[in-house]
C-alpha positions in Angstrom: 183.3 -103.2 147.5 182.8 -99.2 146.1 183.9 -97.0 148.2 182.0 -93.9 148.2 182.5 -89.9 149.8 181.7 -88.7 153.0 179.3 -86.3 151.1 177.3 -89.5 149.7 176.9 -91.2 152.7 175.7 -87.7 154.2 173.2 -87.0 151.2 171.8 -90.6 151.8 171.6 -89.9 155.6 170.1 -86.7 155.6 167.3 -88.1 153.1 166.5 -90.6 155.4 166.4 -88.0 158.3 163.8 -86.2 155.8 161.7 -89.1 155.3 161.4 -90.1 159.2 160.5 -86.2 159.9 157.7 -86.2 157.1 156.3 -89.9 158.3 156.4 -88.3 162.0 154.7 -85.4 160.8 152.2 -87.2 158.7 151.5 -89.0 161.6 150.3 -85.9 163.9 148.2 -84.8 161.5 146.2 -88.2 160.9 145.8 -88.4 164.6 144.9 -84.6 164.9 142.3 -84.8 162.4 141.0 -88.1 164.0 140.4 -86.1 167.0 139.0 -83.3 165.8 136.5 -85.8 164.3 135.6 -87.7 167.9 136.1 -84.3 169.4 134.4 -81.5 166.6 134.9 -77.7 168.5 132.5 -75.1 168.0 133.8 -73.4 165.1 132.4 -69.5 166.2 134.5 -70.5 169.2 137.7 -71.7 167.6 138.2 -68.9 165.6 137.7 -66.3 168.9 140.5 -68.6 170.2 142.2 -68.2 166.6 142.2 -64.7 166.9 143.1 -64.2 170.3 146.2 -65.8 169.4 147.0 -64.0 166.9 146.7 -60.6 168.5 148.6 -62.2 171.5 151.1 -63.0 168.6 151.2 -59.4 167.4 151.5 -58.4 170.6 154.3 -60.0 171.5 156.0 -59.8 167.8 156.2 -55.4 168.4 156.9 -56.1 171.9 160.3 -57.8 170.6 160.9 -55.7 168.4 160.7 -52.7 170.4 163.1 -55.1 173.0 165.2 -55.7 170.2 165.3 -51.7 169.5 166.5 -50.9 173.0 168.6 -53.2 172.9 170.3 -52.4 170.0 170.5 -48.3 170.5 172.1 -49.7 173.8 174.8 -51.4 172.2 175.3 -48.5 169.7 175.9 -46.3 172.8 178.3 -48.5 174.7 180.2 -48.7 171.6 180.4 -45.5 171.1 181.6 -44.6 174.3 184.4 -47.4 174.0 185.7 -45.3 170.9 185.5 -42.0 172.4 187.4 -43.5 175.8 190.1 -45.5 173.4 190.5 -41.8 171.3 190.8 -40.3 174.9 193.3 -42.5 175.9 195.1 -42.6 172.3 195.6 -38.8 173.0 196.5 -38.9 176.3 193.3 -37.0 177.9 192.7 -38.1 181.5 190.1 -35.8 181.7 
């Protein structure tokens, strides 16, 4: 019997995790475009649906940035009064 690594039984499991996620995948899409067949949409209303997505998308894409913004002045604040209170103490202001 060959004894092989860790790392080669890994490889081989990890391409077999590849392949079940690309049958799976393949899969969705046969079955999606079957039902867009039995099922065709409008195609003036799909893409007003399209693009109210995507401006919900925008939306909320600035609305986490300007979240992630606030968020990180806050932390740029707090840590800057962390220093100033440690410099306090290091000097012995109680003030």
């Amino acid at each position: 019997m060959l004894a092989f690594s860790n790392d080669y039984y890994g490889m081989i499991f990890r391409a077999t995790q590849s392949v079940e996620l690309f049958c799976a995948y393949h899969r969705l899409i046969v079955k999606g475009a079957e039902f867009e067949k039995a099922f065709p949409l409008s195609r003036d209303l799909e893409q007003e649906e399209v693009q109210d997505v995507m401006e919900q998308l925008q939306n909320s894409s600035y609305n986490k940035s300007i979240v992630r913004q606030v968020h990180i002045a806050a932390l740029h604040k707090e840590q800057q009064q962390i220093a100033e209170a440690v410099e306090k103490a290091e000097r012995g202001d109680d003030g």
